[in-house]
C-alpha positions in Angstrom: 114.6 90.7 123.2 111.9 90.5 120.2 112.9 86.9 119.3 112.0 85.9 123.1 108.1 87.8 122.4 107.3 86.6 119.4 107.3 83.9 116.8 106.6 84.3 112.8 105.0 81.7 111.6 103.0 80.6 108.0 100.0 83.2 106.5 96.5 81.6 107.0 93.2 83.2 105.9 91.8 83.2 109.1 94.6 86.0 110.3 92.7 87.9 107.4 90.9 90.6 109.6 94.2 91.3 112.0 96.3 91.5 109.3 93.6 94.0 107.8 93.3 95.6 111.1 97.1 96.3 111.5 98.4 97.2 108.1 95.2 100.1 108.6 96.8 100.9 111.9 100.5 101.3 110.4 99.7 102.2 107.3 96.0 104.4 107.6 93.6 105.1 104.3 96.1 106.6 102.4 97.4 103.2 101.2 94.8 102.3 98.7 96.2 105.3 96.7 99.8 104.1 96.8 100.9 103.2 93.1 102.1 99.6 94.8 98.7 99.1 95.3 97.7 99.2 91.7 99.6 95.9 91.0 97.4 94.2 93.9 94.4 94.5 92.6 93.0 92.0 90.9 96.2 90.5 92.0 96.5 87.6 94.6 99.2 87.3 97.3 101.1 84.3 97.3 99.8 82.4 100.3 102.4 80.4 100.4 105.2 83.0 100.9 103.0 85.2 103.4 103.9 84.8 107.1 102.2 86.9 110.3 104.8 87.6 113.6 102.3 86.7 116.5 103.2 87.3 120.4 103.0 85.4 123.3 98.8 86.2 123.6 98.7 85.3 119.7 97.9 88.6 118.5 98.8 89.4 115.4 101.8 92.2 115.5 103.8 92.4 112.5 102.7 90.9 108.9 104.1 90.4 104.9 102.8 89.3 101.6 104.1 88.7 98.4 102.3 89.5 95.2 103.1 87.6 91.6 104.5 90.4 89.3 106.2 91.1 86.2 109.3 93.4 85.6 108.8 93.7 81.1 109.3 90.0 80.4 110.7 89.1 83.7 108.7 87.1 86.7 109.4 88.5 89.6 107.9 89.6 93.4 106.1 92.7 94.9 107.4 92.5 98.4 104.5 94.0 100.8 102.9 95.3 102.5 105.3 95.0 105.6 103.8 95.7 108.9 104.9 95.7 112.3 103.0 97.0 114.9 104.2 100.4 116.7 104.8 98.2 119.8 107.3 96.4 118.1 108.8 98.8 115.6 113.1 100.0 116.2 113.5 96.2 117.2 114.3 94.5 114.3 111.1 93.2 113.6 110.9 94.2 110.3 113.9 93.2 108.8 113.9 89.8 110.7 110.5 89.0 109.0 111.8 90.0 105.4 115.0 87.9 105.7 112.3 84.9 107.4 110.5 85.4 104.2 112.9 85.8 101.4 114.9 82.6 103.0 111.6 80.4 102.6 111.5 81.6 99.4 114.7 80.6 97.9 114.8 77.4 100.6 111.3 76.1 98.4 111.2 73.5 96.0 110.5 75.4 92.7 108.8 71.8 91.1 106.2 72.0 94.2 104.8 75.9 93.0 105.6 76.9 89.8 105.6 80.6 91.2 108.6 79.6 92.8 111.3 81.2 90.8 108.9 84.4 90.8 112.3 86.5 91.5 113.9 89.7 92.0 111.6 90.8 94.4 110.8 94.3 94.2 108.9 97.1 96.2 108.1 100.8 97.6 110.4 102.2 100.2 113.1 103.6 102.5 116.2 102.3 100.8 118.3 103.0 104.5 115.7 100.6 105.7 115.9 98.1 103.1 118.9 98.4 102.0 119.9 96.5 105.2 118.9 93.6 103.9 120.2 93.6 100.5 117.6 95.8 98.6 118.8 98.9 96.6 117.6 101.5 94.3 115.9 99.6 91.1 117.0 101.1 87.4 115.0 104.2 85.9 114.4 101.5 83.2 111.7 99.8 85.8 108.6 101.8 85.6 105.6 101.0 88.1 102.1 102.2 87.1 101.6 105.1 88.4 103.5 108.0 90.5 106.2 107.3 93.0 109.3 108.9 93.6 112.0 106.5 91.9 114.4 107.0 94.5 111.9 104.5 96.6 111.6 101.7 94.2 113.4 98.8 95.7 115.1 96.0 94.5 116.6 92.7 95.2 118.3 90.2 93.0 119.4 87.0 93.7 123.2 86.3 93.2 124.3 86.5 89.5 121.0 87.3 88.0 120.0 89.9 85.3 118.8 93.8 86.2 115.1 93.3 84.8 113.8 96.2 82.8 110.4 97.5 81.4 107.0 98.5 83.0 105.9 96.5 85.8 102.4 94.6 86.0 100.9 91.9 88.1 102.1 88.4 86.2 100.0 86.6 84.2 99.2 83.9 86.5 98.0 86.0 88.8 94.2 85.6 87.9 94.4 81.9 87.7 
């Protein structure tokens, strides 16, 4: 079983070339042109909220990041990228380190990181994937810069919160 060959544990910069190597592995060139990527740059992950899935030889083989955004006047998450290694992939990797993730989150103590409460948590992708662990199709009303097919934008909301609206952009804080 996965959870017997391999353990997720916290992001640390000196995973930084693995996690490069693998998310060009599973993901090839082609990402950089991705309109998701356009609200990482200049951006910076949340450290904090990053974990890597490492196996039994401590390679790295599955990895996510979450980026401070803004839905119109709404803080929120970018959720990715998500990587798991081919190896790995069909075993519930995926969804295992998303629901790791997302329950740190919402487990943290919003007066130790004011980024805390940076929530929905939005992204780019298969909603059959997602969709298994709670993510569905955002609004037309949400508007990402740049091309994507709106059936792919992604979101998550935390019980009893408000459907954000309005163009999405990396949050203020993000530079600080």
């Amino acid at each position: 079983m996965i959870e017997e060959m391999v353990k997720i544990i916290p992001y640390a910069p000196e995973w930084d070339a693995a996690i490069d190597a693998l998310i060009d592995e599973v993901m090839g060139p082609g990402r950089y042109a991705r309109t998701a990527e356009r609200l990482r740059e200049g951006n910076r992950a949340i450290a904090d909220y990053g974990f890597v899935v490492i196996d039994d030889q401590k390679n790295i083989q599955g990895t996510i990041s979450f980026w401070p955004i803004q839905i119109g006047a709404t803080p929120s998450l970018l959720l990715g990228p998500l990587a798991i290694h081919p190896a790995f992939r069909g075993q519930g990797a995926g969804l295992n380190l998303i629901t790791y993730a997302r329950d740190h989150i919402l487990s943290r103590d919003p007066s130790q990181n004011p980024l805390q409460n940076l929530l929905p948590i939005l992204l780019v992708g298969d909603e059959p994937y997602y969709g298994r662990v709670g993510f569905s199709v955002a609004p037309r009303a949400i508007q990402l810069p740049g091309p994507v097919n709106p059936d792919r934008v992604l979101i998550w909301l935390p019980e009893g919160a408000a459907m954000p609206t309005g163009e999405v952009r990396a949050h203020p804080r993000a530079a600080l």
